[in-house]
C-alpha positions as CSV (number, residue, x, y, z in Angstrom):
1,X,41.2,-11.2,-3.3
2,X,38.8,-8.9,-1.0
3,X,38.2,-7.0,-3.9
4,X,37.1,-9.6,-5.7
5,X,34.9,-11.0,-2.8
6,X,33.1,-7.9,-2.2
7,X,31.9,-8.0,-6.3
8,X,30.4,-11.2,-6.3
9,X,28.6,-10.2,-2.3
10,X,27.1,-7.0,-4.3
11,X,26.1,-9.4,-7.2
12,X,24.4,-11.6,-5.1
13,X,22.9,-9.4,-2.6
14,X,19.2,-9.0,-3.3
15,X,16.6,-6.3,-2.2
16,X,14.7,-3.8,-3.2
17,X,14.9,-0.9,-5.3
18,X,13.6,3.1,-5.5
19,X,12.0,2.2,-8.4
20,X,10.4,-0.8,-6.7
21,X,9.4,0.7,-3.9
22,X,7.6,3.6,-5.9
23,X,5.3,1.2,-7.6
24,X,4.4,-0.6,-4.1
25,X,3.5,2.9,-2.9
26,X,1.4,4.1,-6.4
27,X,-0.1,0.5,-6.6
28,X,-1.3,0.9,-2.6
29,X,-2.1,4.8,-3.3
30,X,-4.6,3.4,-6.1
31,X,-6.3,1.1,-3.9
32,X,-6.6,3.5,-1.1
33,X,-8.7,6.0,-3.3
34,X,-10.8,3.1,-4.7
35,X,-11.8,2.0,-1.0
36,X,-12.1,4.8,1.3
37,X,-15.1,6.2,-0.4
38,X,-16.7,3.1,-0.3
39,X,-15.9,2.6,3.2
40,X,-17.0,5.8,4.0
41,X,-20.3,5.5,1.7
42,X,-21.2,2.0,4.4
43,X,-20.1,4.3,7.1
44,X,-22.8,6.8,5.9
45,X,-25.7,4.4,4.8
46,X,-24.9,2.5,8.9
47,X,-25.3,6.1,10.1
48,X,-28.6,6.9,8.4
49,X,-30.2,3.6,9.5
50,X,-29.1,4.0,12.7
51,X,-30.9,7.7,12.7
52,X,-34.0,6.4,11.2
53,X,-34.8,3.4,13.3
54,X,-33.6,5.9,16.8
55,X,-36.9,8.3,15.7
C-alpha cells in the first residue's frame, strides 16, 4: 500500500529538470552577451559627452 502511494507521489510530483535548467542558463547566457556590450557602448558614449561638454 505505501509502496504503491509513494509511485503515484513521484508521478505527480512536478519540477524541474537538469536538462531544464541548462537551457534557462544557455537562453540567459545568450542574452547576457547580446546586452552587456550595448550597455557598455551607452556607458561609453555617456562618458564621452560628459568629457566633452566638462572642457
Amino acid at each position: 500500500m505505501k509502496l504503491a502511494r509513494i509511485c503515484e507521489y513521484l508521478k505527480i510530483k512536478k519540477g524541474f529538470t537538469i536538462v531544464d535548467l541548462l537551457v534557462i542558463i544557455c537562453v540567459i547566457g545568450i542574452l547576457a552577451a547580446i546586452m552587456i556590450p550595448v550597455f557598455m557602448g551607452h556607458h561609453q558614449n555617456r562618458l564621452a559627452k560628459q568629457i566633452k561638454f566638462s572642457k
